[in-house]
HTML snippet that shows the backbone in 3Dmol.js (N, CA, C, O; Angstrom):
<script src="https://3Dmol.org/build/3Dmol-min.js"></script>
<div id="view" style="width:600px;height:400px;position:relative"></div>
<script>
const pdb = `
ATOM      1  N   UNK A   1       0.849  -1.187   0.000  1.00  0.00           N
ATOM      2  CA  UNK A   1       0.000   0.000   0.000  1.00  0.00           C
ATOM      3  C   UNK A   1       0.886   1.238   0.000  1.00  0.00           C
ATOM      4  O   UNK A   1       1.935   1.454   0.606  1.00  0.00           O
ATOM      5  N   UNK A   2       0.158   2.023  -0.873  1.00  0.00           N
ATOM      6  CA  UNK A   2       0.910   3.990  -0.794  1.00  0.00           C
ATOM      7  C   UNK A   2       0.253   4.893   0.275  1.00  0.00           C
ATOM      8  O   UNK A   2      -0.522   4.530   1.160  1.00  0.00           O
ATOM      9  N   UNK A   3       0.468   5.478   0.157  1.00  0.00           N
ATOM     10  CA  UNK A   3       0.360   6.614   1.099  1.00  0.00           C
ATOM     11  C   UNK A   3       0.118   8.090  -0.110  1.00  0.00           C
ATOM     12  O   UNK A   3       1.131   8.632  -0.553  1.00  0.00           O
ATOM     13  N   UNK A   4      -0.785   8.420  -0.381  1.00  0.00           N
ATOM     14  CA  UNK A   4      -1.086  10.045  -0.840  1.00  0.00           C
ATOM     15  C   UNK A   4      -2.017  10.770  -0.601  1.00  0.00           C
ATOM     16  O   UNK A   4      -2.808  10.741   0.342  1.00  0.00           O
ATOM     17  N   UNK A   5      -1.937  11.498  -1.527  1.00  0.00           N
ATOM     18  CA  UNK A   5      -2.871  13.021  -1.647  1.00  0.00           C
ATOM     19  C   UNK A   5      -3.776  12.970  -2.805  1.00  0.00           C
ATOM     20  O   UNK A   5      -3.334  12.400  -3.802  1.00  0.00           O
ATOM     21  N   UNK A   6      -5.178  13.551  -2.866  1.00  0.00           N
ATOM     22  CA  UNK A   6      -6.120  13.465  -3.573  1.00  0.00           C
ATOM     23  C   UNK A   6      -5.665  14.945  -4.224  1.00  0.00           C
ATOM     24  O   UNK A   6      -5.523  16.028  -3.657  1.00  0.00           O
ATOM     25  N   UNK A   7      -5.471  14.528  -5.810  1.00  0.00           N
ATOM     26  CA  UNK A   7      -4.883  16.030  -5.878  1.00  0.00           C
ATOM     27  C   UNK A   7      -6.119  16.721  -6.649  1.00  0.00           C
ATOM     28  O   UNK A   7      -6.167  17.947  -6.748  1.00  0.00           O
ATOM     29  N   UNK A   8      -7.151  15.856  -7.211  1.00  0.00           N
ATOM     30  CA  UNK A   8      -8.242  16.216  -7.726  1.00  0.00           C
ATOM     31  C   UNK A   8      -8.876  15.027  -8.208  1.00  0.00           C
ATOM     32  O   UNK A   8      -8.320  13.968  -8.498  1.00  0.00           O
ATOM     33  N   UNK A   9     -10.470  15.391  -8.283  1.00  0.00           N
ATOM     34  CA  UNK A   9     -10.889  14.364  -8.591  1.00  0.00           C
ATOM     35  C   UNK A   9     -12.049  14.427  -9.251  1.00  0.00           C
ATOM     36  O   UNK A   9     -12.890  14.763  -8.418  1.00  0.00           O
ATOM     37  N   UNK A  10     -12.683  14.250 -10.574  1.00  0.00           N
ATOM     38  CA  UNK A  10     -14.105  15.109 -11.115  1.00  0.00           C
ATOM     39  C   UNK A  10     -15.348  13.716 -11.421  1.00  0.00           C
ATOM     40  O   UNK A  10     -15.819  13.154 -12.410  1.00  0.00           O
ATOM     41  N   UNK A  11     -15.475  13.629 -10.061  1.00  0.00           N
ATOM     42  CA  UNK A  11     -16.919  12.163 -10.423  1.00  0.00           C
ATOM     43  C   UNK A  11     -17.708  12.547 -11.829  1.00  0.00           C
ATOM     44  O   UNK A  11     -18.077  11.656 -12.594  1.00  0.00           O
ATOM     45  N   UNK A  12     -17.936  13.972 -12.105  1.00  0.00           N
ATOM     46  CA  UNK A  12     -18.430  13.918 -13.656  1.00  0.00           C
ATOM     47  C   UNK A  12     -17.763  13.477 -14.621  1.00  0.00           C
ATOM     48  O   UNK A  12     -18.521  12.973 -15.450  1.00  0.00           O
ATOM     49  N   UNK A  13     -16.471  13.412 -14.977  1.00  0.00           N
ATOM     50  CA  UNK A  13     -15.560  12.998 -15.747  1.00  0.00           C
ATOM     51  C   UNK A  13     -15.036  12.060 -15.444  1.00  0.00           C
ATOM     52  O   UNK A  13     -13.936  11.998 -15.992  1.00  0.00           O
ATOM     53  N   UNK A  14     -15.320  10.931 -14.595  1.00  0.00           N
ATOM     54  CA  UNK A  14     -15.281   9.885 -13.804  1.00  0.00           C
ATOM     55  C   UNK A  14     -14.103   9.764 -13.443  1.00  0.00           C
ATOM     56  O   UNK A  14     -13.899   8.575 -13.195  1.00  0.00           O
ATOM     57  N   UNK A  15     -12.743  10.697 -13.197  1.00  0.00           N
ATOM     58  CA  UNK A  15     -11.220  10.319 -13.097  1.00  0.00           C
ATOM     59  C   UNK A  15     -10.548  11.301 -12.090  1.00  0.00           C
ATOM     60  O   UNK A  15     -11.221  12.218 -11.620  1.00  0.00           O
ATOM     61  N   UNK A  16      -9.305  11.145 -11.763  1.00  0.00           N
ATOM     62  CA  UNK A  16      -9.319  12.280 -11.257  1.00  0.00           C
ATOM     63  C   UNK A  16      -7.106  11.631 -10.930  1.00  0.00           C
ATOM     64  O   UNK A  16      -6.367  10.888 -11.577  1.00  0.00           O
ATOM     65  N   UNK A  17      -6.979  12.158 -10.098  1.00  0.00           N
ATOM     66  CA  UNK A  17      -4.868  11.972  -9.476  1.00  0.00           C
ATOM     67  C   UNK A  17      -4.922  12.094  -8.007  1.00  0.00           C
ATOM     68  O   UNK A  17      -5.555  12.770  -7.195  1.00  0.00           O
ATOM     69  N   UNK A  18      -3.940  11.105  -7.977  1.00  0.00           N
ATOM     70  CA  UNK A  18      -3.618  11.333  -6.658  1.00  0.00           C
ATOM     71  C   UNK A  18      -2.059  11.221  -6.580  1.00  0.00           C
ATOM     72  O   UNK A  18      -1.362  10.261  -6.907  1.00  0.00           O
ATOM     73  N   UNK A  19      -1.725  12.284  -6.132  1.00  0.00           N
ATOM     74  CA  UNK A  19       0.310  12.733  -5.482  1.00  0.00           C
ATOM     75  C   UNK A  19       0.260  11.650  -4.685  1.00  0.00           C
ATOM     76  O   UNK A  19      -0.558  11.483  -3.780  1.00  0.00           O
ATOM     77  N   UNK A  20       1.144  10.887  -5.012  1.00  0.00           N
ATOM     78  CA  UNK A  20       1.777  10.030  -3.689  1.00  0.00           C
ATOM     79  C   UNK A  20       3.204  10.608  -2.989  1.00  0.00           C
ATOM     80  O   UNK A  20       4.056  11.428  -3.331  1.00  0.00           O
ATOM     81  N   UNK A  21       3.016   9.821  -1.944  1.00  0.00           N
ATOM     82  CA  UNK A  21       4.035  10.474  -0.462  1.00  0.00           C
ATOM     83  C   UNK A  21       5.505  10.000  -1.253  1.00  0.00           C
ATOM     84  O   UNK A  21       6.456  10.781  -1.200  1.00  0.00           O
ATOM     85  N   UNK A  22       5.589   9.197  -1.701  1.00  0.00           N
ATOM     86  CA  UNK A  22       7.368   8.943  -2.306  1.00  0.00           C
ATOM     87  C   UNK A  22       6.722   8.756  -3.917  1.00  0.00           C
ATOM     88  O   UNK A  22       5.711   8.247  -4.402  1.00  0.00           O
ATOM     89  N   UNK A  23       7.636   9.304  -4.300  1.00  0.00           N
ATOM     90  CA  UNK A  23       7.389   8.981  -6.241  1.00  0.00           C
ATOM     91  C   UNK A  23       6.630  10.934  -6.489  1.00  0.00           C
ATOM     92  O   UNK A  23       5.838  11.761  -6.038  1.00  0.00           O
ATOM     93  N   UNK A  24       7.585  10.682  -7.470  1.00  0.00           N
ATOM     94  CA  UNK A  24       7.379  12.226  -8.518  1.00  0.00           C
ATOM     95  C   UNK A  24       5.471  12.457  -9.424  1.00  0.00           C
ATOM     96  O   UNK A  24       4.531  13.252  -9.405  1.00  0.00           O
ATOM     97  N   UNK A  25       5.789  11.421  -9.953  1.00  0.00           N
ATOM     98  CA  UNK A  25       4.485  11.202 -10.900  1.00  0.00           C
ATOM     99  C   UNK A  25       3.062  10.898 -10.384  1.00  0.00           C
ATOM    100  O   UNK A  25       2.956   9.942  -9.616  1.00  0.00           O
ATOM    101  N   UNK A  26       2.046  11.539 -10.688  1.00  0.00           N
ATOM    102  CA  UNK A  26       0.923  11.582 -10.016  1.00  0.00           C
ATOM    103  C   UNK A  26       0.105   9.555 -10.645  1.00  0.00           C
ATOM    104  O   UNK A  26       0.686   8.588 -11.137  1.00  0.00           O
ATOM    105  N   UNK A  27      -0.866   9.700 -10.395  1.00  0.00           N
ATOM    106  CA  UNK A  27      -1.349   8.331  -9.814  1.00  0.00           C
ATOM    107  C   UNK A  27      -2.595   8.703 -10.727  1.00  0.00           C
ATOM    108  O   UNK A  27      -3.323   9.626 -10.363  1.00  0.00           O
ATOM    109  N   UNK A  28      -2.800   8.173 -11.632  1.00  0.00           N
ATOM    110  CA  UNK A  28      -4.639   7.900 -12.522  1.00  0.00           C
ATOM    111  C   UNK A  28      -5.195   7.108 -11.372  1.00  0.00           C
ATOM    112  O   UNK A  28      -4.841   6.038 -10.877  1.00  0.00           O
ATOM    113  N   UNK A  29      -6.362   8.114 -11.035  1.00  0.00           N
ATOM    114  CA  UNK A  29      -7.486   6.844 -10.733  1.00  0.00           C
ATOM    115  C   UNK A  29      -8.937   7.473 -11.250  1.00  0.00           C
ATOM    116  O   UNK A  29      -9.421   8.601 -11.158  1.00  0.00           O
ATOM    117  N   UNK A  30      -9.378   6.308 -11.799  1.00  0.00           N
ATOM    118  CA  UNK A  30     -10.799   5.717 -11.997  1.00  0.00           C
ATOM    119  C   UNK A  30     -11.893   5.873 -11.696  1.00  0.00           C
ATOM    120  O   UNK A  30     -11.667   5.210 -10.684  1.00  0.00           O
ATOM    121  N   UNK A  31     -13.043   6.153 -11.580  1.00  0.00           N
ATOM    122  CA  UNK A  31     -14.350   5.833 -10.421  1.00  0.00           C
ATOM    123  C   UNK A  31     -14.487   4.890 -11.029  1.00  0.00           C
ATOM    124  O   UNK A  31     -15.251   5.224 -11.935  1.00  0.00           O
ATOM    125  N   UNK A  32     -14.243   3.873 -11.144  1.00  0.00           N
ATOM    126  CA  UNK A  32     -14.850   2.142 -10.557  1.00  0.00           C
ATOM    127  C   UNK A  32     -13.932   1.831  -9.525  1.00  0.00           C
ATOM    128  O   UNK A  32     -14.385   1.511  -8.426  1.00  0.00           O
ATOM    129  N   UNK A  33     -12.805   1.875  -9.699  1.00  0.00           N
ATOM    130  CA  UNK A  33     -11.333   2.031  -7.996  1.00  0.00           C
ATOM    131  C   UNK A  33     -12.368   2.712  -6.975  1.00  0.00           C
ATOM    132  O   UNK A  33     -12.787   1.773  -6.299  1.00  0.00           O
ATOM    133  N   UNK A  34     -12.918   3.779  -6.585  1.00  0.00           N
ATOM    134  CA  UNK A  34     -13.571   4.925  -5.937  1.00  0.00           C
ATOM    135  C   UNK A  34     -14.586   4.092  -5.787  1.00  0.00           C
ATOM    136  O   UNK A  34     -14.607   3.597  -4.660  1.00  0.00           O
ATOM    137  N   UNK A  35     -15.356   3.780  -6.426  1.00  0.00           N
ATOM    138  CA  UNK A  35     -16.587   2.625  -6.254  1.00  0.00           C
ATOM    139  C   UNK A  35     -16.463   1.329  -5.857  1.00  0.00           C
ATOM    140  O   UNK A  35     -17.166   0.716  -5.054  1.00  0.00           O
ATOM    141  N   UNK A  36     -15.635   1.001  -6.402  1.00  0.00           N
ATOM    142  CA  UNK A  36     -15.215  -0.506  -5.855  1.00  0.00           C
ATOM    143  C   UNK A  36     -14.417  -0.494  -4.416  1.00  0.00           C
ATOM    144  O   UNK A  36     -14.262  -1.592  -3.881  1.00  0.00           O
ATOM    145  N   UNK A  37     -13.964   0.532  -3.833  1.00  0.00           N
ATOM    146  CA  UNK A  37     -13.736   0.728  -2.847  1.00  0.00           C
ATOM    147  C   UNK A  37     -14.595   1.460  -1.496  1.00  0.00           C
ATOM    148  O   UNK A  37     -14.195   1.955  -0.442  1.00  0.00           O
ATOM    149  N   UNK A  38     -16.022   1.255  -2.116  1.00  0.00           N
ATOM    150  CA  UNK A  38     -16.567   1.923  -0.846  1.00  0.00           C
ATOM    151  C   UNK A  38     -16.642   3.454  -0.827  1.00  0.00           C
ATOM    152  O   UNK A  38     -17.629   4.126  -0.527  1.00  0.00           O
ATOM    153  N   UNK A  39     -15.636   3.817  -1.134  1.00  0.00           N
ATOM    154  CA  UNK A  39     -15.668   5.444  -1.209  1.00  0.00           C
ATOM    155  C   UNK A  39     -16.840   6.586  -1.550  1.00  0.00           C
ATOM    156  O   UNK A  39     -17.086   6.892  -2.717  1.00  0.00           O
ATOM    157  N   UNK A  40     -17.410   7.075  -0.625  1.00  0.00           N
ATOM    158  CA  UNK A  40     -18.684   7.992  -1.141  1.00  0.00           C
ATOM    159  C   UNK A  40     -18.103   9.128  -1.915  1.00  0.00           C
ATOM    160  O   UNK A  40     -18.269   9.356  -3.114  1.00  0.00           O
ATOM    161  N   UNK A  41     -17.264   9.936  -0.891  1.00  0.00           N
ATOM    162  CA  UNK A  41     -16.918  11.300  -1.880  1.00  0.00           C
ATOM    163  C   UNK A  41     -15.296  11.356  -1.927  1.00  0.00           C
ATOM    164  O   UNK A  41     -14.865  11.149  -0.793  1.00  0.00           O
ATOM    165  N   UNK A  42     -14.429  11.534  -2.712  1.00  0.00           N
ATOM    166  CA  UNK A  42     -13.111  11.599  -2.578  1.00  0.00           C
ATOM    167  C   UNK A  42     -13.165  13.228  -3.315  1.00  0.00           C
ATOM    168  O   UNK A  42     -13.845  13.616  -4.265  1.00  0.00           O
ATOM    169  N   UNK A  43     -11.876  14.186  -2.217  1.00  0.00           N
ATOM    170  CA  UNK A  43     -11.975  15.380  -2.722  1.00  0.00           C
ATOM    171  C   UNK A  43     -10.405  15.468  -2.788  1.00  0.00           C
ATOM    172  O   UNK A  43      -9.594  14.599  -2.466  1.00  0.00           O
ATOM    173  N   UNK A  44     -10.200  16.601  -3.234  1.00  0.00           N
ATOM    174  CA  UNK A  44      -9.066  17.522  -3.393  1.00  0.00           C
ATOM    175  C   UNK A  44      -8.696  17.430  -1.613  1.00  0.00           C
ATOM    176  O   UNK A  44      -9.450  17.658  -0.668  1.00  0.00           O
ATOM    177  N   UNK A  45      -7.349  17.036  -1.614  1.00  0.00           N
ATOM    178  CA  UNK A  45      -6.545  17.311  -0.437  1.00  0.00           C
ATOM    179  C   UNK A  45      -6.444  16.188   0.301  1.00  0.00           C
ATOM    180  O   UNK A  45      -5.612  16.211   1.208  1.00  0.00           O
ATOM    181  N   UNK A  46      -7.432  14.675   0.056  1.00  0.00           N
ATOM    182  CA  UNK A  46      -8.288  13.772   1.179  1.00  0.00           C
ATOM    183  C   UNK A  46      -6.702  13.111   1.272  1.00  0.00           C
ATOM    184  O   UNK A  46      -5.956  13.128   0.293  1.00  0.00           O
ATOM    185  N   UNK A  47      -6.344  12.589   2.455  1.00  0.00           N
ATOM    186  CA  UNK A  47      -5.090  11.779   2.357  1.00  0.00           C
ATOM    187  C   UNK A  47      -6.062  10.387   2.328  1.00  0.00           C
ATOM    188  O   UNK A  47      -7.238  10.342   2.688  1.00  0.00           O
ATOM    189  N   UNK A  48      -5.184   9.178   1.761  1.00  0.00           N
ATOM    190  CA  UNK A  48      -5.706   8.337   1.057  1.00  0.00           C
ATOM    191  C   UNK A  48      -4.344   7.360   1.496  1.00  0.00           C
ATOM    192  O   UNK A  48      -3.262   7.714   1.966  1.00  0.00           O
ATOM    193  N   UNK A  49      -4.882   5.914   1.126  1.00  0.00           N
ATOM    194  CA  UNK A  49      -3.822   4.754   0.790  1.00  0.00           C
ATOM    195  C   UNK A  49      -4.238   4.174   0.144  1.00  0.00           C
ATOM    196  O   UNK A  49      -5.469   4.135   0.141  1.00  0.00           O
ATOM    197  N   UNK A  50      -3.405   3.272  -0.913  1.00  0.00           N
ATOM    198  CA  UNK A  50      -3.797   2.945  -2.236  1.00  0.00           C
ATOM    199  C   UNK A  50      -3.099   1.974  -2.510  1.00  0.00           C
ATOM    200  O   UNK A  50      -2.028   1.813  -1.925  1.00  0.00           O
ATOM    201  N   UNK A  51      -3.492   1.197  -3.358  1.00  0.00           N
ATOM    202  CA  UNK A  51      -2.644  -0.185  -4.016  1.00  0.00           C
ATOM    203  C   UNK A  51      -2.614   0.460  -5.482  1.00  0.00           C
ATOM    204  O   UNK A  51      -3.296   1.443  -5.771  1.00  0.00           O
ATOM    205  N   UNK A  52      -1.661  -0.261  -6.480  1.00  0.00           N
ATOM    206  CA  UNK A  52      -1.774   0.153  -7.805  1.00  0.00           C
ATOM    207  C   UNK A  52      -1.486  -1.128  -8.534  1.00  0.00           C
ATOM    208  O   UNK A  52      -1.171  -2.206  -8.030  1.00  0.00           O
ATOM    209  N   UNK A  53      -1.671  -0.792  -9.979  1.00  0.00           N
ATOM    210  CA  UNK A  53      -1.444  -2.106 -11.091  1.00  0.00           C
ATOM    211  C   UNK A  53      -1.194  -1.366 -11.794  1.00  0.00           C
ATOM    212  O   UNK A  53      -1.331  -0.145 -11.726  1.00  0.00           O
ATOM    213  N   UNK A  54      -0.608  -2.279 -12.929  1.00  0.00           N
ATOM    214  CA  UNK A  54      -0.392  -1.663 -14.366  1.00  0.00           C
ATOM    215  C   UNK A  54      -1.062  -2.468 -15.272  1.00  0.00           C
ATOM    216  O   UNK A  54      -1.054  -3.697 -15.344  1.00  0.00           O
ATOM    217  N   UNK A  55      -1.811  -1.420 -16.153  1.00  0.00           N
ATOM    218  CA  UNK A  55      -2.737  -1.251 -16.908  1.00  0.00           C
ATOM    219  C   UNK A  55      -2.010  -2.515 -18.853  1.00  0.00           C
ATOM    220  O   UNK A  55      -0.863  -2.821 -19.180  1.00  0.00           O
ATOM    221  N   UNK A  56      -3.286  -2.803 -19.508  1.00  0.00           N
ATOM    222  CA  UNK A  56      -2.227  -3.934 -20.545  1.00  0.00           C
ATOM    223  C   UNK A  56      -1.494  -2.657 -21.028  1.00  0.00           C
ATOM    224  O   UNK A  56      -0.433  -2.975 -21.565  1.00  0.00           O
ATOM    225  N   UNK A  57      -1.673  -1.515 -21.018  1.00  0.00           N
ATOM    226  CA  UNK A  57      -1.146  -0.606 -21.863  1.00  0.00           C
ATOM    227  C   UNK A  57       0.408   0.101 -21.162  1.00  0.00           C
ATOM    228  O   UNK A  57       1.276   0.829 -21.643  1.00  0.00           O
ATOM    229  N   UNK A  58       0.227  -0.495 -19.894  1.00  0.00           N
ATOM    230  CA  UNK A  58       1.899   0.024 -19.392  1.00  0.00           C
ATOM    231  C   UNK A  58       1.542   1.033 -18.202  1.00  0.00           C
ATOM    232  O   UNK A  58       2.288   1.297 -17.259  1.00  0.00           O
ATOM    233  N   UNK A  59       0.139   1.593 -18.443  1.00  0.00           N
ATOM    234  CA  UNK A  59       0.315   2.966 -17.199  1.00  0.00           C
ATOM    235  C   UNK A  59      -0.250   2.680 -15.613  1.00  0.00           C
ATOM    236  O   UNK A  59      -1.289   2.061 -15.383  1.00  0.00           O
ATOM    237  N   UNK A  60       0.466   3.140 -14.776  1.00  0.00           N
ATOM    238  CA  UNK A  60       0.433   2.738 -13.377  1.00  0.00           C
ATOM    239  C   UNK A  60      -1.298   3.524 -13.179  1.00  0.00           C
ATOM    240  O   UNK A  60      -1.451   4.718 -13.433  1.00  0.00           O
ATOM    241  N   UNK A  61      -2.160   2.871 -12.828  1.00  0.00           N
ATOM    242  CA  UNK A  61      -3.130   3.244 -12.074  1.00  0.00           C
ATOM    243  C   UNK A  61      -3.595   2.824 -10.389  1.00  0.00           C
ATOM    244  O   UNK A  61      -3.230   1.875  -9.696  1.00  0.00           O
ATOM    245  N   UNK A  62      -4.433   3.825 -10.125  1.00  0.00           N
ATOM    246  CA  UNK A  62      -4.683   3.246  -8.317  1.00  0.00           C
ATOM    247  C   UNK A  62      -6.038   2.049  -8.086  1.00  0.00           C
ATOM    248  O   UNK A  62      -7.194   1.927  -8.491  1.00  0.00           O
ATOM    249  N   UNK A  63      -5.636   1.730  -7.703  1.00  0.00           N
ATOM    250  CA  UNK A  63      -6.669   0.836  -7.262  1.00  0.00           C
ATOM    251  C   UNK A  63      -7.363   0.820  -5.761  1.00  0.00           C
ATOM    252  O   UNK A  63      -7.805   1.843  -5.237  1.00  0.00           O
ATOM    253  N   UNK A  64      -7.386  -0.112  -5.320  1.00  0.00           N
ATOM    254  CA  UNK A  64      -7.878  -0.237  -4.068  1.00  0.00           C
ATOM    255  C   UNK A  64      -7.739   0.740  -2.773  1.00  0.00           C
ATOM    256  O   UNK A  64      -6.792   0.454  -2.041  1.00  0.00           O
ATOM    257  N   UNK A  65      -8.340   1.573  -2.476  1.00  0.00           N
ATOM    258  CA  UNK A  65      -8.465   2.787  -1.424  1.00  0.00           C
ATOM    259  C   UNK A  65      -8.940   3.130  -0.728  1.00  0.00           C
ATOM    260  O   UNK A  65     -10.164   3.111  -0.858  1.00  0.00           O
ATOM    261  N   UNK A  66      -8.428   3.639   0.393  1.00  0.00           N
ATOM    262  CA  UNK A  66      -9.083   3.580   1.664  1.00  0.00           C
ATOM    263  C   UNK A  66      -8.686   5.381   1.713  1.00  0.00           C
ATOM    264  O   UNK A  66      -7.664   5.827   1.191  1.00  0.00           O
ATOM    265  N   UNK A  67      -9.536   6.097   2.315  1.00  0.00           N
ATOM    266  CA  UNK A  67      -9.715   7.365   3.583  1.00  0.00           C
ATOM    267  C   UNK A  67      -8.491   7.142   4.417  1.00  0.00           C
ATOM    268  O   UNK A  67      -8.360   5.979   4.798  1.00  0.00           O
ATOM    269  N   UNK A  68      -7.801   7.773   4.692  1.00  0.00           N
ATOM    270  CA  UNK A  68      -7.296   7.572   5.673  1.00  0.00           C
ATOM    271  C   UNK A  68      -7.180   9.022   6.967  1.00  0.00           C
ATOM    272  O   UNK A  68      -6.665  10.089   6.633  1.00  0.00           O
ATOM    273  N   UNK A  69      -7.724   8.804   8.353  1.00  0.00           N
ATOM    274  CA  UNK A  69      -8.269   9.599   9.363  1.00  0.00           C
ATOM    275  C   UNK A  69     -10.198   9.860   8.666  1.00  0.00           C
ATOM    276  O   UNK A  69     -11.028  10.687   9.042  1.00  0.00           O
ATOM    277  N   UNK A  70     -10.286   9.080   7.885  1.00  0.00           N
ATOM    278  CA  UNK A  70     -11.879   9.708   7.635  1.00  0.00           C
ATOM    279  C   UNK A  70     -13.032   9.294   8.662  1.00  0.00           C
ATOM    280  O   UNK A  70     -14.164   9.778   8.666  1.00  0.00           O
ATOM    281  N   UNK A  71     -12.568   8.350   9.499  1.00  0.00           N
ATOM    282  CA  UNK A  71     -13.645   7.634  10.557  1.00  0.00           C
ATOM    283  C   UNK A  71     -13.044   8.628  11.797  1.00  0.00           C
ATOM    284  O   UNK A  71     -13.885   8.867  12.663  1.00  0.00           O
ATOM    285  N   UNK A  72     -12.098   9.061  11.943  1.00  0.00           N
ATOM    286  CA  UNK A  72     -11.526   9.499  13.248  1.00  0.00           C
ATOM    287  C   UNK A  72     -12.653  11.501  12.818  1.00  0.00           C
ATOM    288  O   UNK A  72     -13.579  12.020  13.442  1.00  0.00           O
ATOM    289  N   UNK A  73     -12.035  11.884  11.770  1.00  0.00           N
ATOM    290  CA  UNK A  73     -13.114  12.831  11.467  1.00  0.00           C
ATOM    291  C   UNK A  73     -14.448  12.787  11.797  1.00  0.00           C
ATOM    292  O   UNK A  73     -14.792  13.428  12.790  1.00  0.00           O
ATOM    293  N   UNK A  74     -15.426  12.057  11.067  1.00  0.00           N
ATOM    294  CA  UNK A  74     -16.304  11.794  11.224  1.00  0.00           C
ATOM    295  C   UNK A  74     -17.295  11.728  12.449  1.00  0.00           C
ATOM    296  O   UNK A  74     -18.464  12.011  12.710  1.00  0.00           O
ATOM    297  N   UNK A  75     -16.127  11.175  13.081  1.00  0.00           N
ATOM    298  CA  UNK A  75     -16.712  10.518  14.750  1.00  0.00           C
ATOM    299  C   UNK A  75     -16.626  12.349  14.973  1.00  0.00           C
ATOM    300  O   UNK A  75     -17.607  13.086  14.878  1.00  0.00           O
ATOM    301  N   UNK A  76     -15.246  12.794  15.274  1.00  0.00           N
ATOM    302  CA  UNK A  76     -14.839  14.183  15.743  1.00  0.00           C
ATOM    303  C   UNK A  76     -16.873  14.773  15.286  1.00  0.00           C
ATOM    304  O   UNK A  76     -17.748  14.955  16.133  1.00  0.00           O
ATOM    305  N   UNK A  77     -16.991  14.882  14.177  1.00  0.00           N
ATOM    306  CA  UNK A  77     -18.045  15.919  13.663  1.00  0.00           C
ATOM    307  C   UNK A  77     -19.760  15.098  14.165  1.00  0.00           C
ATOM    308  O   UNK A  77     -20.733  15.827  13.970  1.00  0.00           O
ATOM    309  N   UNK A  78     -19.959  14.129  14.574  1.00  0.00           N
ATOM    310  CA  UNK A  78     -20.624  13.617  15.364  1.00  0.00           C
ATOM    311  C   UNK A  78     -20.772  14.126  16.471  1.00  0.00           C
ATOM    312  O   UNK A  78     -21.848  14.403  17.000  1.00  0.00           O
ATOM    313  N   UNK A  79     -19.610  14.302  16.941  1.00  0.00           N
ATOM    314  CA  UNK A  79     -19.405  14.739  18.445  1.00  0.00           C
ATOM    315  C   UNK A  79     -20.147  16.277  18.944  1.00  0.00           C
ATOM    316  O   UNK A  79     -20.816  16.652  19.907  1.00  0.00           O
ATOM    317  N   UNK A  80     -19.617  16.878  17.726  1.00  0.00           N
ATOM    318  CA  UNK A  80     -19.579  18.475  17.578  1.00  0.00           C
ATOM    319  C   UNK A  80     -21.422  18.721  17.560  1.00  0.00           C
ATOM    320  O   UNK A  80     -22.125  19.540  18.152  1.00  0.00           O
ATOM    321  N   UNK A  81     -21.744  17.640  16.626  1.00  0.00           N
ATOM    322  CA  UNK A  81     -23.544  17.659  16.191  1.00  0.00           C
ATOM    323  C   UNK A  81     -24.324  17.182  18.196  1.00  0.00           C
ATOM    324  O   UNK A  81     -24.904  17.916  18.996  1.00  0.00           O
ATOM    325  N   UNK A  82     -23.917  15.619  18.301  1.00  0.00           N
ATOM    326  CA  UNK A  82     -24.732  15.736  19.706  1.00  0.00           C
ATOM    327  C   UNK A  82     -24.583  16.999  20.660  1.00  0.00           C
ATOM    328  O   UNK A  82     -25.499  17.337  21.410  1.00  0.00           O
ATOM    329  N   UNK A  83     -23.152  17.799  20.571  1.00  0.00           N
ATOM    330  CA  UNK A  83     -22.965  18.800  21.770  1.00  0.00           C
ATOM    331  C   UNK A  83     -24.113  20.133  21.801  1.00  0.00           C
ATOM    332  O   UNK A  83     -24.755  20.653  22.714  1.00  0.00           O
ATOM    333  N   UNK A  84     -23.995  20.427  20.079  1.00  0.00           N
ATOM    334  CA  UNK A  84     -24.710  21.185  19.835  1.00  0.00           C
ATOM    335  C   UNK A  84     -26.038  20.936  19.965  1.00  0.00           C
ATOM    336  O   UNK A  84     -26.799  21.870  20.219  1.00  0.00           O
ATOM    337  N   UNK A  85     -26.451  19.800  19.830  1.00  0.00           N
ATOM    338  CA  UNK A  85     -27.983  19.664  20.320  1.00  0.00           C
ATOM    339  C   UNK A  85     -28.254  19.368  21.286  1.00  0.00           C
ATOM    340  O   UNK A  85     -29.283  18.698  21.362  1.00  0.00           O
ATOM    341  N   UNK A  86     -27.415  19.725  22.728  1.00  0.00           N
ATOM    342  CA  UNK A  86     -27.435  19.070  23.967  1.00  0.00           C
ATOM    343  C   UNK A  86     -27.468  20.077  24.658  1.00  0.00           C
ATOM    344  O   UNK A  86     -27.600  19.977  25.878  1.00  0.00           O
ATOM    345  N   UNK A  87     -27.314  21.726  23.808  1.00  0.00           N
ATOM    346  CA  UNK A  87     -27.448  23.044  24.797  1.00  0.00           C
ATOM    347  C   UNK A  87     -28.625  23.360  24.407  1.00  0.00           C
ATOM    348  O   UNK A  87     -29.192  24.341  24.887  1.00  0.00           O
TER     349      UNK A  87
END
`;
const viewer = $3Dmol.createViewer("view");
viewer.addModel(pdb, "pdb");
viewer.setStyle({}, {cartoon: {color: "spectrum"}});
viewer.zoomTo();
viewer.render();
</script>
């Protein structure tokens, strides 16, 4: 698994890159990767971990991906919602 950065991503145009933490060259990914992984929304900035393959045509794409801190968020903004409805 990698370690990156969502450097953009356009669900209308179904594709989008992700910067990884070591390596120069950005990362193609897919929405069926994004879909096939569970993923509801992937944005600009999301840190991410990723598996990759190469494509019959030679080019490295991402595959399999996970959020990474997106449950620790989540919970955080849960938290923030019961407090606020508790005054």
């Amino acid at each position: 698994m990698q370690n990156g950065t969502v450097k953009w991503f356009n669900p209308t145009k179904g594709f989008g890159f992700i910067r990884p933490d070591i390596g120069e060259k950005d990362i193609f990914i897919h929405k069926t990767a994004v879909i096939n992984s569970g993923v509801k929304y992937l944005g600009e900035g999301q840190k991410v971990t990723f598996e990759t393959e190469i494509t019959s045509g030679g080019k490295v794409i991402a595959s399999s991906l996970t959020l990474v801190g997106y449950e620790e968020q989540e919970f955080e903004l849960l938290l923030c919602d019961e407090r606020t409805q508790a005054q």
